[in-house]
C-alpha positions as CSV (number, residue, x, y, z in Angstrom):
1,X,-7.8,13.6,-4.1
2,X,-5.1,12.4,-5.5
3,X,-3.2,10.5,-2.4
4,X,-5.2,9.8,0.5
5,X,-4.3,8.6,3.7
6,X,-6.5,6.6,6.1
7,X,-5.8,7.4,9.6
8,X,-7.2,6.4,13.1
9,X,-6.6,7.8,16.3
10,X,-3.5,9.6,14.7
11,X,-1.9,5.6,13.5
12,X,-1.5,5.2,9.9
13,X,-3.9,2.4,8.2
14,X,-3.2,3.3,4.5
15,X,-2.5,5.0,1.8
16,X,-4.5,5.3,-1.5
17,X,-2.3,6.6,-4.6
18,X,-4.7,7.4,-7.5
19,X,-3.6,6.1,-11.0
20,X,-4.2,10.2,-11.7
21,X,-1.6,11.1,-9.4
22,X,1.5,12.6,-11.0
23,X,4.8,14.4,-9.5
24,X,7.8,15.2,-11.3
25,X,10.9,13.5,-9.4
26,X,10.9,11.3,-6.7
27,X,8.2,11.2,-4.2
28,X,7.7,8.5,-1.3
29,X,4.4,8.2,0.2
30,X,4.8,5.6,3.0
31,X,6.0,7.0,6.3
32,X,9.6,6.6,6.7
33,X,9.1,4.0,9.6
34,X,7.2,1.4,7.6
35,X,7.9,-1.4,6.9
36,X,6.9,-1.2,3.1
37,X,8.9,1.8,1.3
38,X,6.8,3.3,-1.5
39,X,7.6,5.8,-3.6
40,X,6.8,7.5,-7.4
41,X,8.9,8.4,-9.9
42,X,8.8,10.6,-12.7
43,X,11.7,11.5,-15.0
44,X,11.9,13.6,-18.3
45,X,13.2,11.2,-21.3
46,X,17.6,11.2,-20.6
47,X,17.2,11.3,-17.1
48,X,19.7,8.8,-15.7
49,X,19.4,6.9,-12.5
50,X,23.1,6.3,-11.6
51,X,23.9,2.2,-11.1
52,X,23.9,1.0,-7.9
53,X,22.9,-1.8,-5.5
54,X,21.8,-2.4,-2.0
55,X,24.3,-3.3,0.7
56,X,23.1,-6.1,2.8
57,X,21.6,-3.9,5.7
58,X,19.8,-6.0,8.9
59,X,16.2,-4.9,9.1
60,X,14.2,-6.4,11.9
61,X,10.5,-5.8,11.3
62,X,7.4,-6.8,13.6
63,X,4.2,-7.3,11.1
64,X,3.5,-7.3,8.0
65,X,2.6,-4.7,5.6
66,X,1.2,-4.9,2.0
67,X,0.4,-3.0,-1.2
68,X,-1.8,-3.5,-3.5
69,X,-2.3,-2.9,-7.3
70,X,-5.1,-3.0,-9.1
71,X,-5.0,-3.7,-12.3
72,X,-8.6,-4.5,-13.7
73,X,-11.6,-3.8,-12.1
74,X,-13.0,-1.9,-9.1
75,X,-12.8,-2.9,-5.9
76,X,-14.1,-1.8,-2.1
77,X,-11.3,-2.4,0.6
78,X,-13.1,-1.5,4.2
79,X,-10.6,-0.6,6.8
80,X,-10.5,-1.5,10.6
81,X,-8.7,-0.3,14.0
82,X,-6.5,-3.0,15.8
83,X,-9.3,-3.8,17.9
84,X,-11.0,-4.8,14.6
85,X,-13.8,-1.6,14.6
86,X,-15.3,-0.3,11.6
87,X,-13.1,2.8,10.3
88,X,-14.2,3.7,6.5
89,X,-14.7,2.4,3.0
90,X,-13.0,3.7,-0.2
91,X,-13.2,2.1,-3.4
92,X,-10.4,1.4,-5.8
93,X,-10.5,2.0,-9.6
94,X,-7.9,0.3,-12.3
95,X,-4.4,1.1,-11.7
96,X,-5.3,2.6,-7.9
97,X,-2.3,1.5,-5.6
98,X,-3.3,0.7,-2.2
99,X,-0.3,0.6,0.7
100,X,-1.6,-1.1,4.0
101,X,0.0,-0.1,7.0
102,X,-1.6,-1.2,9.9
103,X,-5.1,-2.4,10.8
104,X,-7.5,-4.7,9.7
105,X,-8.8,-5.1,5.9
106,X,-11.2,-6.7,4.1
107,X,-12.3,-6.6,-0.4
108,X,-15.2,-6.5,-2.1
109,X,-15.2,-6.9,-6.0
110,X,-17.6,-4.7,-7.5
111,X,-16.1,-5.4,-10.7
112,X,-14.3,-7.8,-12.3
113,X,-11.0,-7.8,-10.6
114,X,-7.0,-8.4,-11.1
115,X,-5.3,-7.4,-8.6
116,X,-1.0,-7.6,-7.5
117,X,-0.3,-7.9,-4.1
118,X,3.2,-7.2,-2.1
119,X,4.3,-7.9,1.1
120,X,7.2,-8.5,2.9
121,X,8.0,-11.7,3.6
122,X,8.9,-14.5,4.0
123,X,5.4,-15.9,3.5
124,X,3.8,-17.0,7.1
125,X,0.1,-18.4,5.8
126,X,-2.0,-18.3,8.1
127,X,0.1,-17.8,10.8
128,X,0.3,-14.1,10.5
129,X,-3.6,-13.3,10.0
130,X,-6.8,-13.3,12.7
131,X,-9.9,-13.7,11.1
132,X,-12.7,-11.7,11.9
């Protein structure tokens, strides 16, 4: 499977984009209400994306929302409800994305890892995580 989505009692946890997964054009795989937009894109060579930039636009969000890139490695992320149960385990090959929605998480390096991390900020510490 080439996107995957982790879901628990119908709420979104994740999303798992392959580094095999291909689609011509534009394609976003994040729900439209989360906080983190992601999306693929896939032009032919002389394919112009017209200039433009982002109008300051107020955004309040509650939480916080990452994505994940691995670049080296392999990698087991376990996912959890909100009331911090058990859900599943996939694991992540070099150049996987990952796109965490909601939920717990946790990583185990199987391999040799390098990963990239994005979130929305700005950066809270510890002030935005319970550790379980």
């Amino acid at each position: 499977m080439q996107i995957e989505k982790i879901e628990f009692n119908c709420k979104n946890l994740a999303v798992i984009v392959r580094s095999c997964f291909h689609q011509e054009g534009l394609q976003f795989v994040t729900p439209d209400d989360a906080i983190i937009q992601m999306g693929y894109m896939s032009y032919a060579k002389g394919k112009e994306i017209q200039a433009h930039m982002h109008k300051p636009y107020r955004r309040e969000t509650f939480g916080t929302q990452e994505v994940i890139f691995v670049k080296k490695g392999r990698v087991q992320v376990n996912f959890f409800s909100d009331e911090e149960e058990y859900v599943s385990s996939k694991i992540l090959e070099m150049n996987d994305w990952l796109v965490l929605l909601s939920g717990g998480h946790s990583f185990e390096i199987l391999e040799d890892a390098q990963m990239i991390e994005v979130k929305n900020g700005p950066y809270a510490g510890d002030q935005d995580k319970i550790r379980f």
